[in-house]
FISEPA-83346 format. One record per residue (C-alpha): residue number from 1; y, x, z. Coordinates in steps of 0.1 Angstrom, whole numbers, plus 2048, in hexadecimal, padded with zeros to 3 digits. Layout:
BEGIN
> lodren, y, x, z
> NUM, Y, X, Z
...
//
This chain:
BEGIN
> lodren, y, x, z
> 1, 800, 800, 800
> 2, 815, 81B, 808
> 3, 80E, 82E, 7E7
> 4, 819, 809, 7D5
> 5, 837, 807, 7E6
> 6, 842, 828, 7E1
> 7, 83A, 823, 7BC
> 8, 84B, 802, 7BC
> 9, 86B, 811, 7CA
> 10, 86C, 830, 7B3
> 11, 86A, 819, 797
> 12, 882, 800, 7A1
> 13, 899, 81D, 7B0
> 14, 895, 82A, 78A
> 15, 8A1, 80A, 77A
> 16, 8BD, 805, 795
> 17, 8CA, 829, 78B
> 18, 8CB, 81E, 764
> 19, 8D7, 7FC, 768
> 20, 8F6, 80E, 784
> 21, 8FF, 826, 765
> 22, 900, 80D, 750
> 23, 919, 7F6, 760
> 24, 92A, 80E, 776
> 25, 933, 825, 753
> 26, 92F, 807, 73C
> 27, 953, 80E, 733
> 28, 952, 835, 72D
> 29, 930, 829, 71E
> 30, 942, 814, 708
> 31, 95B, 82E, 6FD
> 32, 93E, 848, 6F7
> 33, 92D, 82E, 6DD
> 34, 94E, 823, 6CD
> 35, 958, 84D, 6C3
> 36, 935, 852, 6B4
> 37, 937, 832, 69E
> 38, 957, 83A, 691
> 39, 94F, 85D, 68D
> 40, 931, 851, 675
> 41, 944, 837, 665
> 42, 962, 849, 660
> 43, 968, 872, 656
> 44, 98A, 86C, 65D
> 45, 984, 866, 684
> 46, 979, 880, 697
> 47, 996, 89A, 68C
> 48, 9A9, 8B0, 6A4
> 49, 9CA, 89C, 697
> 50, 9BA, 878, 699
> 51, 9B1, 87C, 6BD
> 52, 9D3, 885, 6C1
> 53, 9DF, 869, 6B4
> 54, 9C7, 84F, 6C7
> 55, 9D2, 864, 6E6
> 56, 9F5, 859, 6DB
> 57, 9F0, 835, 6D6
> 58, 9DB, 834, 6F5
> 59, 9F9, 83E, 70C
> 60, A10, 823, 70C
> 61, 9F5, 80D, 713
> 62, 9E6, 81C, 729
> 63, A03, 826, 73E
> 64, A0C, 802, 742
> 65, 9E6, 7F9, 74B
> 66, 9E8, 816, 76B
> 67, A06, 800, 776
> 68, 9F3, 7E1, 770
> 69, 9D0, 7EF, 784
> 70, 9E8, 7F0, 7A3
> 71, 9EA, 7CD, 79E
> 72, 9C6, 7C3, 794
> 73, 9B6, 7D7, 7AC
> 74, 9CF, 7C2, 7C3
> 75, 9BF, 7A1, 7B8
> 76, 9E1, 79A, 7A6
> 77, 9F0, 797, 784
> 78, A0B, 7A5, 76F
> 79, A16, 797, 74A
> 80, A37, 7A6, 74F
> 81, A33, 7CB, 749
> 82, A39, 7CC, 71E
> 83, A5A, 7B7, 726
> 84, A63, 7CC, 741
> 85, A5C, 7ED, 72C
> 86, A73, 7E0, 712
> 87, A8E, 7DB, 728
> 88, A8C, 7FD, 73B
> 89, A8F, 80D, 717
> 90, AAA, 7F8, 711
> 91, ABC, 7FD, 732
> 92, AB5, 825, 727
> 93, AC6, 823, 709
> 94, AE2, 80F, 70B
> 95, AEC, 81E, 72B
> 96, AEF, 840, 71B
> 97, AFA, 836, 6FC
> 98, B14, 81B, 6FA
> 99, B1C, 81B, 721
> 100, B1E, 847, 71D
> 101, B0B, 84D, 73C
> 102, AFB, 86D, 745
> 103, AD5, 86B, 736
> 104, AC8, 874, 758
> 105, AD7, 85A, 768
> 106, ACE, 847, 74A
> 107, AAC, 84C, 752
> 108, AAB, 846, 774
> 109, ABB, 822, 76F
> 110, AA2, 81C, 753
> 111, A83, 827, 773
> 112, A99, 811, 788
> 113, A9B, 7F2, 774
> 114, A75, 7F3, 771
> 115, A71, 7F3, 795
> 116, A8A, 7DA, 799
> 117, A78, 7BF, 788
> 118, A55, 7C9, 797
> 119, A68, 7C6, 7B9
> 120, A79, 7A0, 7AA
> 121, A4C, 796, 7A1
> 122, A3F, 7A7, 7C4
> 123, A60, 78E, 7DA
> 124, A58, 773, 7C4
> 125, A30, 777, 7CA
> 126, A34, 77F, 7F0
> 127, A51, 76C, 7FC
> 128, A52, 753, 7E2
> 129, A2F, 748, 7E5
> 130, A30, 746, 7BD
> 131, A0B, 74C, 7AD
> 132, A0E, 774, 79C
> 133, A07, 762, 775
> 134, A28, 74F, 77C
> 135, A3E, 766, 789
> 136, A36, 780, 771
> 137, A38, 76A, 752
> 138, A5B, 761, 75F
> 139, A63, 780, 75E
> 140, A55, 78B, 740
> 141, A6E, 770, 732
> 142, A8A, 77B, 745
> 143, A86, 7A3, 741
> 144, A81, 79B, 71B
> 145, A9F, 783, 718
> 146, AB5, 79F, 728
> 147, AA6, 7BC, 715
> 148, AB4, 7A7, 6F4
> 149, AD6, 7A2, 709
> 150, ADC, 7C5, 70D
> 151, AD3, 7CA, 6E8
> 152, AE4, 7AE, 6DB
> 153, AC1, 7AE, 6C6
> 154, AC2, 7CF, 6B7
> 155, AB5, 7EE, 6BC
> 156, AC3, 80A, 6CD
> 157, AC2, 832, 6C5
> 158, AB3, 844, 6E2
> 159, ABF, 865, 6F1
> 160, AB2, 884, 6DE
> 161, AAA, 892, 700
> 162, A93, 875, 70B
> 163, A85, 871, 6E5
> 164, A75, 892, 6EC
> 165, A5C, 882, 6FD
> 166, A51, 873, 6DF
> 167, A4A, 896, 6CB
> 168, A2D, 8B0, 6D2
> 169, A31, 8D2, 6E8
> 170, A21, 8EC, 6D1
> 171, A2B, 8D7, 6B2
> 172, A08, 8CB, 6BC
> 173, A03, 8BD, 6DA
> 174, A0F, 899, 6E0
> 175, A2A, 895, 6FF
> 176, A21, 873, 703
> 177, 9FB, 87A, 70C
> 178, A08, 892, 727
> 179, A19, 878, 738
> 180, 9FA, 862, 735
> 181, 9E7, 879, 747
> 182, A03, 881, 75B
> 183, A06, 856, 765
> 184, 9DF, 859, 768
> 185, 9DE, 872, 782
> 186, 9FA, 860, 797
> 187, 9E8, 83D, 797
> 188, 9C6, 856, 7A1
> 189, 9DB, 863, 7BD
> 190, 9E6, 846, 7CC
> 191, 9C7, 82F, 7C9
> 192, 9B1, 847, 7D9
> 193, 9CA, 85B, 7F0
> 194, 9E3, 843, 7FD
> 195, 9E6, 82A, 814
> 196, 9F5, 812, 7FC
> 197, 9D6, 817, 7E6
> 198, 9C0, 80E, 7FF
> 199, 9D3, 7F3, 804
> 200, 9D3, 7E2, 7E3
> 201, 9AB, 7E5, 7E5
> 202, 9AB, 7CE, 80A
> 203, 9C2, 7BB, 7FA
> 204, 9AF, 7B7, 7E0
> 205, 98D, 7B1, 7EF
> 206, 99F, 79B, 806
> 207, 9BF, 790, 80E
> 208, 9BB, 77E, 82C
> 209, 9A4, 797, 83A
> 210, 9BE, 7B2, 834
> 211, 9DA, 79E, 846
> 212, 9C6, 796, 866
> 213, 9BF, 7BF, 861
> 214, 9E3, 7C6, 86B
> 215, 9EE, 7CE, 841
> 216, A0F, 7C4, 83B
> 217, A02, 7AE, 81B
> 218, A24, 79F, 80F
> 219, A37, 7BE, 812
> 220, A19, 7D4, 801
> 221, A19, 7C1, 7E3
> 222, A3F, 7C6, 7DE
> 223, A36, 7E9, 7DB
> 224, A19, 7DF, 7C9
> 225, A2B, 7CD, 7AF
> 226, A4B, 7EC, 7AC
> 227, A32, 800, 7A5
> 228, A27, 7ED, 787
> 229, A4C, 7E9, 778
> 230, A50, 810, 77F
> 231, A31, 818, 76C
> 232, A3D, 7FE, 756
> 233, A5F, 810, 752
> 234, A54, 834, 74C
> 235, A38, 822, 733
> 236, A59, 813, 722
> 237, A6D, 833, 720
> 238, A4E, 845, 70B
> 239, A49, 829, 6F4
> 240, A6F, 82A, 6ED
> 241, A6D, 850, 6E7
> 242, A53, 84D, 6CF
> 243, A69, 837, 6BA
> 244, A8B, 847, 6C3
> 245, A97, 823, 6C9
> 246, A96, 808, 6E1
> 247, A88, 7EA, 6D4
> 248, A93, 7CB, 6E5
> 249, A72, 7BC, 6D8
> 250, A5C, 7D8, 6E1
> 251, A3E, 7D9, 6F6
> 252, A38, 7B4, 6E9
> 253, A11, 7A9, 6F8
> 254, A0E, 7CB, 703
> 255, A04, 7BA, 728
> 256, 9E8, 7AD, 718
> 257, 9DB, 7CF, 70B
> 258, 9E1, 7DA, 72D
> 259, 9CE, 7C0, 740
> 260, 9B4, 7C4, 726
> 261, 9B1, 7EA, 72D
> 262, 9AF, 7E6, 753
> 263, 993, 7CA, 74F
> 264, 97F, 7E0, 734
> 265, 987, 7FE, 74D
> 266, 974, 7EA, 768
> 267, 988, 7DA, 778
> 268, 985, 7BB, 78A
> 269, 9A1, 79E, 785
> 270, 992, 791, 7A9
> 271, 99B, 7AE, 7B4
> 272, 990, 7CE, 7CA
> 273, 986, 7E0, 7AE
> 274, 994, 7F9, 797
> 275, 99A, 81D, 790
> 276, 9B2, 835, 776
> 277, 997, 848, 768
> 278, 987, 821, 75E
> 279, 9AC, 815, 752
> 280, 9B3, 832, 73D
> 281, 989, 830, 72D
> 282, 999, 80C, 724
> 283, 9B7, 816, 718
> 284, 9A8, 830, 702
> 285, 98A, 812, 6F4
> 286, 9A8, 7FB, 6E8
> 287, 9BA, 81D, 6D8
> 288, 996, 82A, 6C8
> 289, 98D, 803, 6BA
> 290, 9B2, 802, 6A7
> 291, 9B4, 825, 69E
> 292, 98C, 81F, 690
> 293, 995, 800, 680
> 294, 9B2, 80A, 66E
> 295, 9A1, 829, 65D
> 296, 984, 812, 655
> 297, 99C, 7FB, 640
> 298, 994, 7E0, 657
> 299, 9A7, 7BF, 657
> 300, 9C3, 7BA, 670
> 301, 9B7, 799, 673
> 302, 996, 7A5, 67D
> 303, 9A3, 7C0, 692
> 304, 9B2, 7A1, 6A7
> 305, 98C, 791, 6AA
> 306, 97C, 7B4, 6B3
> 307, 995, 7BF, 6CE
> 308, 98F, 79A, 6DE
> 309, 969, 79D, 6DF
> 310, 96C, 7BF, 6EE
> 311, 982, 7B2, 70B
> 312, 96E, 792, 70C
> 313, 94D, 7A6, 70F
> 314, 95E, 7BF, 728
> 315, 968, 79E, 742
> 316, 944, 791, 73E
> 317, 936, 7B5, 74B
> 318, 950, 7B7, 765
> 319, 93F, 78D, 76D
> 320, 91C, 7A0, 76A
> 321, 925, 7BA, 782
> 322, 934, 7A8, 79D
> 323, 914, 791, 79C
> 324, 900, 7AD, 7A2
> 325, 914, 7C0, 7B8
> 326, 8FF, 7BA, 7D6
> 327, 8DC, 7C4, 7C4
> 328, 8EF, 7E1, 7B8
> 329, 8F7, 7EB, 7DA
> 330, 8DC, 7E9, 7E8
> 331, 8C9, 7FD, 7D3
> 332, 8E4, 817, 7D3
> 333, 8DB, 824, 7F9
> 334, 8B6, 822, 7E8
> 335, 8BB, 83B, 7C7
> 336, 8CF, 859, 7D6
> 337, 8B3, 85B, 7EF
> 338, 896, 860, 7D9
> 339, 88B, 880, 7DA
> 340, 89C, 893, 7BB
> 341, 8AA, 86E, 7AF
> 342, 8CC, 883, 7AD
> 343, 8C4, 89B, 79A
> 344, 8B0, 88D, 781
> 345, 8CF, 875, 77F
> 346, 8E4, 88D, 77B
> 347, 8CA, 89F, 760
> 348, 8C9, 880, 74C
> 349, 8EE, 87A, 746
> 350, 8F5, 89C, 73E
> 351, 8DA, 89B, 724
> 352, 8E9, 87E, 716
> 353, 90A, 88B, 715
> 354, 8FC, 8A8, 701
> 355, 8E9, 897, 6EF
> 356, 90D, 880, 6E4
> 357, 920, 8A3, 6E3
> 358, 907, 8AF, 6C7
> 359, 907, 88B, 6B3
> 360, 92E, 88D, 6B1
> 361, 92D, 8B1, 6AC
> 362, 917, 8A8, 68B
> 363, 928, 891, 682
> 364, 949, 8A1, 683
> 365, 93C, 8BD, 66F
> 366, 92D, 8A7, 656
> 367, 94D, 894, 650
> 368, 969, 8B3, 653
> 369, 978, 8A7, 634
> 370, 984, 87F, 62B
> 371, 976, 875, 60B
> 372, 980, 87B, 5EA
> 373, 97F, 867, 5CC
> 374, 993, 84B, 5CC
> 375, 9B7, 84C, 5D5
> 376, 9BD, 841, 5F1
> 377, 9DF, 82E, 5FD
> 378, 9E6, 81F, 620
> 379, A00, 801, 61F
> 380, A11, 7F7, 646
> 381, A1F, 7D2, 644
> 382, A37, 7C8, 663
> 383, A24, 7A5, 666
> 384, A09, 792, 650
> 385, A17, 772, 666
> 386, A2D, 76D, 648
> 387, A28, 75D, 622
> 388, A3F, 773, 619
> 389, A2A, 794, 61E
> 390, A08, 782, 61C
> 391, A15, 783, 5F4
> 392, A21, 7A8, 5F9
> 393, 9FB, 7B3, 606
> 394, 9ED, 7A0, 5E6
> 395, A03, 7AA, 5CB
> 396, 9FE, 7D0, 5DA
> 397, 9D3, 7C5, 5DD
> 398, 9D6, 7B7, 5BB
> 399, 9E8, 7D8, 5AB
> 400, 9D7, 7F0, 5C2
> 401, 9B1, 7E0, 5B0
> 402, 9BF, 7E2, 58F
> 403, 9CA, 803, 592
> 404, 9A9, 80E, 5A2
> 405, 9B6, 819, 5C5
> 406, 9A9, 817, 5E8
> 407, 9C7, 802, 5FC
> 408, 9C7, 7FD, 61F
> 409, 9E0, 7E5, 62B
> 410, 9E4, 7E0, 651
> 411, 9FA, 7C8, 662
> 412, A11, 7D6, 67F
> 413, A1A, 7B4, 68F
> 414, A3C, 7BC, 690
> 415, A38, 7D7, 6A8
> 416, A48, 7F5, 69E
> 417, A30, 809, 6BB
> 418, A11, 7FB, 6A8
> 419, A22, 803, 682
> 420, A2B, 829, 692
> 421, A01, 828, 696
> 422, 9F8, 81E, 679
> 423, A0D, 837, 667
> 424, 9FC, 853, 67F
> 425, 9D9, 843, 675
> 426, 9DF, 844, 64B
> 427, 9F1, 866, 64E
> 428, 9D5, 873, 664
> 429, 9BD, 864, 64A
> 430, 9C6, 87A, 630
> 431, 9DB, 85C, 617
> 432, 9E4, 869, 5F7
> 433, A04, 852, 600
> 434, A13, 837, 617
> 435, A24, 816, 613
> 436, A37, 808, 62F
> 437, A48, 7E9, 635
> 438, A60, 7F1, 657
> 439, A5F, 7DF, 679
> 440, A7B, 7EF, 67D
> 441, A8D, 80C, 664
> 442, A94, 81F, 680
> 443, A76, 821, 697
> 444, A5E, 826, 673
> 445, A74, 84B, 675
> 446, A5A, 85E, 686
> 447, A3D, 855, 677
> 448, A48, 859, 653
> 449, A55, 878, 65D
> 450, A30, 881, 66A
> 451, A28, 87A, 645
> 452, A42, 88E, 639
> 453, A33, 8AE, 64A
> 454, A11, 8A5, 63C
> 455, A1F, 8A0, 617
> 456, A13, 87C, 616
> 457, A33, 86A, 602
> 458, A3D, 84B, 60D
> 459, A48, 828, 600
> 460, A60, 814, 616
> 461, A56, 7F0, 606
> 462, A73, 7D4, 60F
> 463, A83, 7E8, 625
> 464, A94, 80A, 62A
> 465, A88, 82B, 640
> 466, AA3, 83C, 657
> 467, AA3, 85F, 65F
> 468, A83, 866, 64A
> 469, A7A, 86F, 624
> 470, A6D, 851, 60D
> 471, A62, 858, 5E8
> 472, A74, 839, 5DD
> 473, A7D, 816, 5F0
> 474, A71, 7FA, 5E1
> 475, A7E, 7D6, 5EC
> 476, A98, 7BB, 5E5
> 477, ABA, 7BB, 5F0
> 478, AC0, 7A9, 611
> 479, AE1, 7AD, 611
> 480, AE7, 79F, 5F2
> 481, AD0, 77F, 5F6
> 482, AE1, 777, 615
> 483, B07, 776, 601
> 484, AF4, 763, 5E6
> 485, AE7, 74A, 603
> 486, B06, 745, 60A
> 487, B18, 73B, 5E9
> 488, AFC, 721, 5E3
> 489, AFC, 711, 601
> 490, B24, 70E, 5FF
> 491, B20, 703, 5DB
> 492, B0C, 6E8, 5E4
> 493, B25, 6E0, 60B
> 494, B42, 6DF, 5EE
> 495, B4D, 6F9, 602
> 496, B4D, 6EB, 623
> 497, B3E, 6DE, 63F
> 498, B29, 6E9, 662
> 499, B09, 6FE, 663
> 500, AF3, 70F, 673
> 501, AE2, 732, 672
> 502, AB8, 735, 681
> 503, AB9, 759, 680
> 504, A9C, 771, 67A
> 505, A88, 787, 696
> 506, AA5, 798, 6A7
> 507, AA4, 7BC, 6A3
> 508, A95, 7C1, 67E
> 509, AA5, 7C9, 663
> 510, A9C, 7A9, 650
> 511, AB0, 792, 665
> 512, AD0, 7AC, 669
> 513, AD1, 7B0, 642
> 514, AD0, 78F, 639
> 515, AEA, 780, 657
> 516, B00, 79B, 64C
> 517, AFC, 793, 624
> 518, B02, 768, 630
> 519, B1E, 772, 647
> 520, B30, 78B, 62A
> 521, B2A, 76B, 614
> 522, B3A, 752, 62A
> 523, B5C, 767, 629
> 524, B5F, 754, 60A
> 525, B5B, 733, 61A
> 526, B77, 72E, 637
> 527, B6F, 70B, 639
> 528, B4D, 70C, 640
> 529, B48, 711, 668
> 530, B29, 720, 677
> 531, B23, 70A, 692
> 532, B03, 71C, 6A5
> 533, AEB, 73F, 69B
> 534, AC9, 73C, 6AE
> 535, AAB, 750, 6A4
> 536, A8B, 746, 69F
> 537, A7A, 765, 699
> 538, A72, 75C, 674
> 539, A59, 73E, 680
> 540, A55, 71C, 673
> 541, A4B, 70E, 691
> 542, A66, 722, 6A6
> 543, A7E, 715, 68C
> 544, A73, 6F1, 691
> 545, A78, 6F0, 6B4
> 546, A9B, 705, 6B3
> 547, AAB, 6EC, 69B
> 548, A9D, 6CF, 6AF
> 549, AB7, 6DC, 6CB
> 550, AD4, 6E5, 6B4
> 551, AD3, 6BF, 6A0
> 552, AD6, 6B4, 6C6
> 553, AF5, 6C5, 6CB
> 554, B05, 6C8, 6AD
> 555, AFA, 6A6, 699
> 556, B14, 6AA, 67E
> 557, B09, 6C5, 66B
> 558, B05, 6C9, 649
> 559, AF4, 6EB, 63F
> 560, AD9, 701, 64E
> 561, AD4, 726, 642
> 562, AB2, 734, 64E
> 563, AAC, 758, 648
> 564, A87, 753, 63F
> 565, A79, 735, 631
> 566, A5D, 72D, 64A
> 567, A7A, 728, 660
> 568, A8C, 712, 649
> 569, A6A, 6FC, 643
> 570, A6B, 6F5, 66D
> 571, A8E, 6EB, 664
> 572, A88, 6D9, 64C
> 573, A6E, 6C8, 65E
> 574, A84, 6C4, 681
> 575, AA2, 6B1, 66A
> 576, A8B, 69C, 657
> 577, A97, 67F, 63C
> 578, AB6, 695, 645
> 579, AAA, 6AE, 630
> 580, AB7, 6B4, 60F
> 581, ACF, 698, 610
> 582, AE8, 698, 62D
> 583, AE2, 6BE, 637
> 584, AD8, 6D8, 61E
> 585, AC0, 6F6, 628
> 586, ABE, 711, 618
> 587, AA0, 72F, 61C
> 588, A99, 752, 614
> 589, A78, 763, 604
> 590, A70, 748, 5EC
> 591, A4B, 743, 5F9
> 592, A2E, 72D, 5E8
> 593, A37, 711, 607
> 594, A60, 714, 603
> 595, A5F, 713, 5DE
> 596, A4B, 6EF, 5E1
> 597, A68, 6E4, 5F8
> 598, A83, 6EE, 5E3
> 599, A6C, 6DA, 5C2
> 600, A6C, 6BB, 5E0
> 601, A90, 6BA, 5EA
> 602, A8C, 6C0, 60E
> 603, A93, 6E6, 607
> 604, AB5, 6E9, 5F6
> 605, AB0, 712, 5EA
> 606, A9D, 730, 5F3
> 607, AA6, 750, 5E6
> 608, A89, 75F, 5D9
> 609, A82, 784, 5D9
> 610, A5D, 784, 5C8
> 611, A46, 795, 5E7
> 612, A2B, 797, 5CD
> 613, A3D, 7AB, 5B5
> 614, A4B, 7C1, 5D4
> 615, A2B, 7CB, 5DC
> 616, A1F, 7D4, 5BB
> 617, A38, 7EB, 5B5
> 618, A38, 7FB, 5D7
> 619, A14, 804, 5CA
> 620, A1D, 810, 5AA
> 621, A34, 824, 5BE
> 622, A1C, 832, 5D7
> 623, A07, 83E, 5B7
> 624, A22, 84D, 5A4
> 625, A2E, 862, 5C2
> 626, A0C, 86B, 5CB
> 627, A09, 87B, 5A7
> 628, A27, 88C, 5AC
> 629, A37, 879, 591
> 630, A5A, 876, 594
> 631, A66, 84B, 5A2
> 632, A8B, 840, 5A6
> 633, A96, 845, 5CA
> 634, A9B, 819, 5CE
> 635, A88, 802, 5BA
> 636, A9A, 7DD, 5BB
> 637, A84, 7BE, 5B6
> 638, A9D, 7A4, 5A9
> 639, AA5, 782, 5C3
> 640, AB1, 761, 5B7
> 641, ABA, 746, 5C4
> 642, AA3, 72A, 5BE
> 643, AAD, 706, 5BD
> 644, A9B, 6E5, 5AC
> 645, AA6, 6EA, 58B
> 646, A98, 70C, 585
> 647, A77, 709, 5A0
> 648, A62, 70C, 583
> 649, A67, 72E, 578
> 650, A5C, 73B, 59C
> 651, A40, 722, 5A4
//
């Protein structure tokens, strides 16, 4: 019996030992699988460079996520910290730009703000008795809503001495990894060394418990919670320097990512449980599945669906784990004592970790060079959210098929962190050329300067590149469509009359270009009064619900100009039989949906600048210049304005 038992217990001590691994390092597990995939699937991936750059795109994240494991590990919550990074950049910027103070001072108000508003959630959570999801999405709202204030909706330039944060030491070694690790460290420190780390864990495991233990709950979570918005600050200040701006709509779902990367980091969101080392594995998973995906030519739609069943799959583990967190512990006082159960343990994971080293290793040597063949051309798109450069990705498909070359398109989401990425990714990949549609023309700088230094020549498609060599610019003229806006919609007021303005995302170039051309226009109009300007970030359904309000408080107007036309459809839709007969609208891009408006009636005009054609050329472009053939420095696609009598031609 004795000789069963012991039997029994070796074995089941040996399947306790495999099945602790596996969900104790599921996440490192994870990230082990996901860089041997990629390194098969890909020849691109496993360069010295590309690490580099996943390292890069990791850190923002992941700085924001050690703020956020504070708060987990706490049992709390925090969908504040992207807004809150935003408006510490912000606060940075405009502080040592327009209001000329000192940039270390600048800095420290930018730390301070960040702490401030995790100080506002922590008095609101404590004192307040609001629930954490509440009092951080209010002031996600708030932070974000004074972030635009500050900006008045544009971008600011950031200092050249805090932009240095964004460049490498060595001309290789990215600053912004450092101060990952750096971030990493800290969070180590004070989890496992402090008393305030200890504290978030009882708090954590239990609140009640905790108080009766003499913890000072209320005024720990403050703490708790400015910690958080001071991570969230310094995680601000990097993004910032990577772009050399402050984006007032930076950092936009970037609380999601970091939630995501604590959970997949192991993490429990009941709380007790968390470390760094797990955060920044998670981190580093989210970074590896885009970076993979992008140099695989995935979809950026299916990029959405994979990231969502990895964090999906990484809360049902954590569900898994905390089910069998009893069995697990009991078995651990079972395993270590086993004679040699150590290091046979310790045998086994080393093996596999050589085992992994010599696969990649292989692998790495196999695929030391990217393809060759076809050409191969990368395209970055601000947002696939929009008809208008849904048809810019198939004219460019179309062209790039007929033309026989290999086009990756990916679709930035109007993020100019995740467009600087992408640029890394195709110029890492070895393009023979890039096409880039700008967030922002200011913040796509660095990375087509990256391109620059590798010779890769790059297209600016719709809109311009500051501070950075492009072989030609392809795109319409926004300036000009907005005057010609203008003189149709007063030509059909008879030159007078009240409108209104539902302006573009605030910030991008778009939505500047095109006010500015309308407003130029106007000049010519004095009896023609702009009544309200509201944006609703190009969106139909945003521009619905803004010109529900305005007809409420201005009823008597006769003339709406929308800077894109999904937002004049929602206008269209909020005026109804108004439409087209008591107030005229008039829209900008000419897309399959605004063109059938204009053929109704309900749409009065769209100008139309032909997104198709736009990308077609931009590929023609990319070829040309990868060839070395000489292309004009600005190609213009023609715009017109398109009304019901000459519809045809463009449908």
């Amino acid at each position: 019996m004795a000789t069963e038992t012991l039997k029994s217990d070796t074995g089941a001590g040996g399947t306790s030992v495999i099945r602790r691994v596996l969900l104790d390092n599921g996440a490192l597990s994870a990230l082990v699988v996901l860089v041997v995939a990629m390194s098969l699937l890909s020849g691109d991936f496993l360069t010295t460079q590309n690490l580099l750059n996943v390292g890069v795109q990791a850190a923002v994240t992941a700085i924001l996520a050690f703020g956020v494991t504070f708060v987990i590990v706490s049992a709390g919550i925090d969908l504040s910290v992207g807004s809150v990074a935003a408006l510490s950049a912000t606060v940075l910027a405009w502080s040592a730009t327009s209001a000329g103070v000192p940039v270390v001072l600048a800095v420290a108000l930018a730390i301070v703000t960040g702490i401030a508003c995790g100080f506002v959630n922590g008095a609101l959570i404590s004192y307040g008795k609001l629930p954490p999801f509440i009092a951080t999405l209010a002031m996600l709202s708030i932070a974000r809503g004074l972030s635009l204030v500050i900006s008045q909706g544009s971008p600011i330039a950031f200092p050249e001495s805090v932009s240095r944060l964004g460049d490498t030491l060595g001309g290789w070694l990215p600053v912004p990894v450092l101060v990952m690790i750096a971030m990493g460290l800290i969070t180590a420190l004070i989890l496992g060394r402090t008393f305030i780390g200890r504290s978030m864990y009882a708090i954590g495991g239990n609140e009640e418990a905790a108080r009766l233990s003499g913890l000072r709950v209320k005024r720990q979570k403050i703490v708790i919670y400015a910690l958080s918005g001071l991570f969230a600050a310094v995680a601000g200040i990097v993004l910032a320097s990577r772009l050399v701006s402050a984006q007032p709509q930076a950092a936009q779902g970037y609380e999601l990512d970091a939630i995501a990367a604590v959970v997949i980091g192991g993490a429990s969101l009941a709380g007790g449980v968390g470390k760094a080392s797990g955060t920044l594995i998670g981190a580093l998973i989210l970074a590896v599945l885009r970076n993979g995906l992008n140099l695989l030519s995935v979809s950026a739609f299916w990029q959405q669906v994979v990231i969502g069943v990895v964090i999906a799959l990484a809360v049902l583990l954590d569900t898994l784990r905390r089910k069998t967190g009893s069995g697990a512990a009991s078995s651990a006082g079972t395993a270590p004592g086993a004679p040699g159960a150590g290091r046979r343990g310790a045998l086994k994971f080393a093996g596999a970790a050589l085992c992994v080293a010599l696969v990649v290793g292989a692998v790495s040597y196999v695929n030391s060079g990217s393809s060759g063949g076809v050409k191969k051309v990368g395209m970055s798109l601000s947002t696939l959210n929009n008809p208008f450069f849904v048809q810019m990705k198939e004219g460019a498909q179309a062209e790039a098929e007929k033309a026989g070359i290999d086009l990756t398109v990916t679709d930035a989401q109007n993020d100019a962190s995740q467009q600087a990425n992408q640029l890394q990714n195709f110029t890492s990949s070895g393009v023979s050329s890039i096409i880039v549609n700008p967030v922002d023309s200011d913040a796509v700088g660095p990375g087509v300067r990256s391109a620059n230094k590798a010779g890769i020549p790059v297209i600016a498609a719709d809109r311009g590149v500051n501070k950075a060599d492009t072989a030609t610019l392809v795109a319409s003229d926004n300036v000009a469509g907005g005057k010609l806006a203008a003189d149709a919609l007063a030509d059909k007021l008879g030159g007078k009359g009240s409108i209104v303005i539902l302006q573009g995302t605030a910030g991008t170039s778009a939505s500047r270009e095109r006010g500015a051309g309308f407003a130029e226009g106007l000049k010519a109009y004095p009896d023609i009064k702009v009544v309200a300007k509201q944006p609703a970030d190009f969106d139909r359904t945003k521009g619905l619900d803004v010109m529900t309000n305005l007809i409420q408080s201005h009823p008597g107007v006769t003339g709406v100009f929308a800077e894109n036309d999904e937002m004049a459809l929602g206008a269209v839709k909020a005026l109804g039989s108004k439409a087209g007969k008591s107030v005229s609208v008039v829209g900008f891009d000419g897309t399959p949906d605004g063109l059938k408006a204009v053929e109704a009636g309900t749409l009065y005009a769209s100008v139309a600048q032909q997104p198709a054609e736009l990308g077609k050329i931009a590929v023609q472009n990319a070829v040309k210049a990868a060839e070395d053939e000489k292309v004009a420095s600005t190609v213009k696609v023609p715009v017109k304005v398109v009304t019901r009598e000459n519809v045809a031609d463009f449908s």
